[in-house]
C-alpha positions in Angstrom: 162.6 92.1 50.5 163.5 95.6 50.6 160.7 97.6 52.9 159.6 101.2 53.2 158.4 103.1 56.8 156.6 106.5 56.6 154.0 108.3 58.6 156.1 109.3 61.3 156.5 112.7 62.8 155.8 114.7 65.9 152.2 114.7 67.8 151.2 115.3 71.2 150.5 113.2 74.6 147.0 111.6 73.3 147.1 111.6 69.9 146.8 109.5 67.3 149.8 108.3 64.4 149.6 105.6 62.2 152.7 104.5 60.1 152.8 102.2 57.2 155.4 100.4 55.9 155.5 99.2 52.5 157.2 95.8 50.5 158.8 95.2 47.9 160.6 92.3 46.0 159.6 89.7 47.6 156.0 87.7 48.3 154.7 89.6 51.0 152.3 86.7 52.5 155.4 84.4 52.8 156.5 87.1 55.6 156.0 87.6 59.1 155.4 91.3 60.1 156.7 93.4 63.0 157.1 97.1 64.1 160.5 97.5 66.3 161.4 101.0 68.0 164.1 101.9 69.6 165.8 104.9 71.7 169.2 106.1 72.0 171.0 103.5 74.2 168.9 101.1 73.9 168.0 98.2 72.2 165.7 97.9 69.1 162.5 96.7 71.2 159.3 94.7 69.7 156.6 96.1 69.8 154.2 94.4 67.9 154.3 91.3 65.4 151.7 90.0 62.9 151.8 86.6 61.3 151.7 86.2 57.5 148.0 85.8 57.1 147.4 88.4 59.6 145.5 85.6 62.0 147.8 86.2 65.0 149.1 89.4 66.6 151.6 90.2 69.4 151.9 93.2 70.9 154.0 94.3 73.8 152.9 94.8 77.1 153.6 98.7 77.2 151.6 99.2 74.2 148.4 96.8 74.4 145.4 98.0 74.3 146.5 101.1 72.3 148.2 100.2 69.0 146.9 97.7 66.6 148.7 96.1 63.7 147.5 95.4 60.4 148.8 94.1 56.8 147.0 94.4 53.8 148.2 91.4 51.8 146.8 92.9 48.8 148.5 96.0 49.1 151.7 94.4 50.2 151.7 96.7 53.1 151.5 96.4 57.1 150.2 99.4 59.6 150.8 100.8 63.0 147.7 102.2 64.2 149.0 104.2 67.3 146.5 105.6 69.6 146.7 107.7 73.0 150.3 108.1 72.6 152.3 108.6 75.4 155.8 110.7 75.8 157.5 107.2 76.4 156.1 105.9 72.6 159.4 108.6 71.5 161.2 106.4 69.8 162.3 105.4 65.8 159.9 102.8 64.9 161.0 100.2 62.5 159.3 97.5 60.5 160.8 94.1 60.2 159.9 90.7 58.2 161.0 86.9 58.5 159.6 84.0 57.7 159.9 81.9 60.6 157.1 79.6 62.8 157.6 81.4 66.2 157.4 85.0 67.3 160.6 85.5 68.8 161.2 89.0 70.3 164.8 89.7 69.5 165.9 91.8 66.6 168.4 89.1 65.2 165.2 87.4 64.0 163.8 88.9 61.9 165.6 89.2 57.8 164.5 92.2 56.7 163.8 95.8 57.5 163.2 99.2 57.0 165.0 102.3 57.6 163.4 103.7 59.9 160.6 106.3 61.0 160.8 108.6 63.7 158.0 109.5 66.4 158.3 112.2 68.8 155.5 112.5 71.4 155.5 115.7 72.9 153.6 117.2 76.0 
């Protein structure tokens, strides 16, 4: 499965961004969805995870409440809708599939992802 990020780029404290990430290669419902990010020095953080159907969602505590994932099965595509960002949302966000039967919050789990999309939040 070879996926695709876009949409990122530089807003302000407040706004709104929403990145897609697209797949390819691969059946797309068999897959398990997730949008990492990460900062220098640190480790590649989850920050949300949506199940292959798109019936369950996980999100992280720093970013509940504000940031909704999506997939469009059809489309073979999953979303980031990220809204009221804050400075401390900087970060390059990645997307990520695997196929397993738990959410598991470590990078090593997931198969698959993406290069990478990067979203500064400035003030």
């Amino acid at each position: 499965v070879q996926l695709q990020a876009s949409g990122g780029g530089l807003v302000q404290v407040g706004d709104s961004l929403r990145l897609s990430c697209a797949a390819s290669g691969g059946t797309f419902s068999r897959h398990n969805m997730a949008w990492f990010r990460q900062t220098p020095g640190k480790e590649r953080e989850l920050v949300a995870h949506i199940t292959r159907s798109g019936g369950s969602t996980y999100y992280a505590d720093s970013v509940k409440g504000r940031f909704t994932i999506s997939r469009d099965n059809a489309k073979n595509t999953v979303y980031l809708q990220m809204n009221s960002l804050k400075l401390e949302d900087t970060a390059v966000y990645y997307c990520a599939a695997n196929t397993l039967y738990i959410i598991r919050p470590d990078a090593g789990s997931y198969d698959y992802w993406g290069q990478g999309t990067l979203v500064t939040v400035s003030s």
